[in-house]
C-alpha beads as a LAMMPS data file, in Angstrom:
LAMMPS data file: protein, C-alpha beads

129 atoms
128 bonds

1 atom types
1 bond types

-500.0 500.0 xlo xhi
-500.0 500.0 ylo yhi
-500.0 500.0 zlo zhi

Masses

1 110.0

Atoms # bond

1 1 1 321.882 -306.870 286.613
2 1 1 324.124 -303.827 286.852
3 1 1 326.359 -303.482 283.768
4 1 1 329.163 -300.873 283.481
5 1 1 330.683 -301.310 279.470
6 1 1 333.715 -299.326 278.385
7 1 1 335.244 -298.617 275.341
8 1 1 337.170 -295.973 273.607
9 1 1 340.586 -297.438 274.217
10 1 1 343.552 -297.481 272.072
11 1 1 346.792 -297.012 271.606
12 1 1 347.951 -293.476 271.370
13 1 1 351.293 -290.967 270.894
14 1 1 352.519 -289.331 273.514
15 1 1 350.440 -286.021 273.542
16 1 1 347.794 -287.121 271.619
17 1 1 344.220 -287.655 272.626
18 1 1 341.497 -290.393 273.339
19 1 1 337.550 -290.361 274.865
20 1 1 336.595 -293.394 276.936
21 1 1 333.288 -294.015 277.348
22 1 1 331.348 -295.909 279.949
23 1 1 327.433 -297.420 279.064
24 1 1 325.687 -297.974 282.134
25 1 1 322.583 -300.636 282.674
26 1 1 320.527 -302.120 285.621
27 1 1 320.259 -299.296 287.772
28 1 1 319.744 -295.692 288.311
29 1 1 322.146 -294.214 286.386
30 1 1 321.332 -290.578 287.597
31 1 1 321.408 -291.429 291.155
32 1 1 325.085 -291.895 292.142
33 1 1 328.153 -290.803 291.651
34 1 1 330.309 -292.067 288.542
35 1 1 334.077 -292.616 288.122
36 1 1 337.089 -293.813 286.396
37 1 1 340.094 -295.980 287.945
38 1 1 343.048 -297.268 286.534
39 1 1 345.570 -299.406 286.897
40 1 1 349.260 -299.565 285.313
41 1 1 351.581 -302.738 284.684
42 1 1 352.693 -303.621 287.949
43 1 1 350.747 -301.120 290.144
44 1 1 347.790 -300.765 291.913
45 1 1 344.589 -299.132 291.449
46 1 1 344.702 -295.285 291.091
47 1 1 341.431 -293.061 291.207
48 1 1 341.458 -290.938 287.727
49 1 1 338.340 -288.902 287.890
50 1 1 335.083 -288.867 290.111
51 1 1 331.339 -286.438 289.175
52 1 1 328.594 -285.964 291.284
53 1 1 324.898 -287.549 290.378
54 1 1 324.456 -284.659 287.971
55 1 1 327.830 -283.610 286.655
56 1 1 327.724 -280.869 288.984
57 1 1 330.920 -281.758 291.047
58 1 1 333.736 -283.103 289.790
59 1 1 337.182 -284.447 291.487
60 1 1 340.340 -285.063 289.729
61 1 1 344.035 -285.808 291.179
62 1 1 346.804 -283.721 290.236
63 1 1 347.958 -286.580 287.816
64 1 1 345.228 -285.836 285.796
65 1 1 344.075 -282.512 286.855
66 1 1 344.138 -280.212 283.636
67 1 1 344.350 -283.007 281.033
68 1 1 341.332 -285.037 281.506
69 1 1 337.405 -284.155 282.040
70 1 1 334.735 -286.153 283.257
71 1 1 331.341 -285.609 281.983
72 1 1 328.286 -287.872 282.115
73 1 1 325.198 -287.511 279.787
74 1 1 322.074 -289.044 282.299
75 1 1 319.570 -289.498 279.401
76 1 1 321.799 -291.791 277.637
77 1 1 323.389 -293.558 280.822
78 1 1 326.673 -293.331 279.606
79 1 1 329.799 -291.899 281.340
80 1 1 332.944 -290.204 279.662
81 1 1 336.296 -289.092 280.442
82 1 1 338.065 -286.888 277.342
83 1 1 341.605 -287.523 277.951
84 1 1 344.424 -284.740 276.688
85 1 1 347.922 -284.139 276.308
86 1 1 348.401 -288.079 276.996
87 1 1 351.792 -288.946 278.439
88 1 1 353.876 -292.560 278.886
89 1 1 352.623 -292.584 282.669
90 1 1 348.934 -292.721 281.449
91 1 1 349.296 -296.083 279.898
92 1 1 346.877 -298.323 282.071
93 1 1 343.541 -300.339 281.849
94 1 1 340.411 -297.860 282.653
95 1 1 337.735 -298.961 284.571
96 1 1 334.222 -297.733 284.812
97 1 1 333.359 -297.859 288.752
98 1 1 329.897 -296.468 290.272
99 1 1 329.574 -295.151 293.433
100 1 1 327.046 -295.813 296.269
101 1 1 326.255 -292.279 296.764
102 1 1 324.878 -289.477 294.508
103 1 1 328.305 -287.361 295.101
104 1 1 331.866 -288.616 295.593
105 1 1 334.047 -288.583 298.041
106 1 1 337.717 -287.869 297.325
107 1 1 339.462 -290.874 298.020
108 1 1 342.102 -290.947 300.687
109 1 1 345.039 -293.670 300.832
110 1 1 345.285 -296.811 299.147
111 1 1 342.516 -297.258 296.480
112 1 1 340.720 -300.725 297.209
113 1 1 338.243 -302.356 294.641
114 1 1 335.711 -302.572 297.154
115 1 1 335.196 -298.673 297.375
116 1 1 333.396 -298.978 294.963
117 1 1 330.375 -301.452 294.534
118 1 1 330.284 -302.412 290.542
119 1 1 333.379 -301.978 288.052
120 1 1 333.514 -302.406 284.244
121 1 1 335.806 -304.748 282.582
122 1 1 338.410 -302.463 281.733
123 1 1 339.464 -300.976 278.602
124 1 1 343.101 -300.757 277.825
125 1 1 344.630 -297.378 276.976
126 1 1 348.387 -297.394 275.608
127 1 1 350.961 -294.433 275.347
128 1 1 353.556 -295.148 273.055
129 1 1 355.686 -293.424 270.438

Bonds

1 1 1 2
2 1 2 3
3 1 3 4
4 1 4 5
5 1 5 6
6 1 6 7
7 1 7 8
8 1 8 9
9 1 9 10
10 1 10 11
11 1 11 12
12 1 12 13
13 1 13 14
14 1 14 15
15 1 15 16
16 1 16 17
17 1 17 18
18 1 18 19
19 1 19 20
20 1 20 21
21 1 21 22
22 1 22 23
23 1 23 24
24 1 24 25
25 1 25 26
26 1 26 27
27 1 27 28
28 1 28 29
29 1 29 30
30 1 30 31
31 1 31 32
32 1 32 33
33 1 33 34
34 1 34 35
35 1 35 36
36 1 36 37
37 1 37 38
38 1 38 39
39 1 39 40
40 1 40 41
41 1 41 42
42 1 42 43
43 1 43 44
44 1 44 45
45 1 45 46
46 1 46 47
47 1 47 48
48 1 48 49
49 1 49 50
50 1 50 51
51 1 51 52
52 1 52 53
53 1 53 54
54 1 54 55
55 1 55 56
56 1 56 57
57 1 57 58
58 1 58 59
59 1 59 60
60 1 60 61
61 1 61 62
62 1 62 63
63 1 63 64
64 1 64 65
65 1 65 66
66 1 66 67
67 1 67 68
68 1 68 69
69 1 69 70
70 1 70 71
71 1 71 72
72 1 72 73
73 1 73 74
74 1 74 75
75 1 75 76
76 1 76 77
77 1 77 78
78 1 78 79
79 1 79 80
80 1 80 81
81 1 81 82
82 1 82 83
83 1 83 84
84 1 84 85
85 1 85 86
86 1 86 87
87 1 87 88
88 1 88 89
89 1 89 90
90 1 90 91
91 1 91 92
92 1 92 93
93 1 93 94
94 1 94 95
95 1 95 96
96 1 96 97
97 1 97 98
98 1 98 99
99 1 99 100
100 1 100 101
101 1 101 102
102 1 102 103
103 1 103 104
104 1 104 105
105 1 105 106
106 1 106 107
107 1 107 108
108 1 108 109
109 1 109 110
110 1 110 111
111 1 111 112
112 1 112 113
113 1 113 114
114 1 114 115
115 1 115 116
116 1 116 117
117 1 117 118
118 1 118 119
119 1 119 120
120 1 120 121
121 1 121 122
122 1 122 123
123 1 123 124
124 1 124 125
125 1 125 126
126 1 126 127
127 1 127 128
128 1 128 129
């Protein structure tokens, strides 16, 4: 049974800093590509960060582009995104999502859960003064 577990969420200033982490069970973790989505009050889902089987690529829209990093660690199956310089607009639950290929494809248009074929069950990450 595939099993994507966050954690690492909080509640946070504006500017300040948080790591989410993602453990990953019930497949081959180093085979596919790895990501994080979220989704704001009200909104729908919004692609945060995507890295290649092996870290080596790694995708990020300009909403986060400069602020947060991706990394994965493959001998521990576990997934992380370091998140920086945290503003009001980043509030949101995070989810864990894995690919079905080894590297990602930038994702074009309206995000839909199905783009992705197992998702954690969130963890919520608030920006607030």
């Amino acid at each position: 049974e595939v099993q994507l577990v966050e954690s690492g969420g909080g509640l946070v200033q504006p500017g300040g800093s948080l790591r989410l982490s993602c453990a990953a069970s019930g497949f081959t973790f180093d085979e596919y590509a790895m990501g994080w989505v979220r989704q704001a009050p009200g909104k729908g889902l919004e692609w945060v960060s995507l890295i290649s089987w092996n870290g080596g690529s790694t995708f990020y829209p300009e909403s986060t582009k400069g602020r947060f990093t991706i990394s994965r660690d493959n001998a521990k199956n576990t997934l992380y995104l370091q998140m920086n310089s945290l503003k009001f607009d980043d509030t949101a639950v995070y989810y864990c999502v894995k690919d079905v290929t080894p590297v990602p494809s930038r994702p074009v248009g309206v995000l839909r859960r199905d783009m992705y074929d197992y998702w954690g069950q969130g963890t919520q990450v608030t920006v607030s003064s």
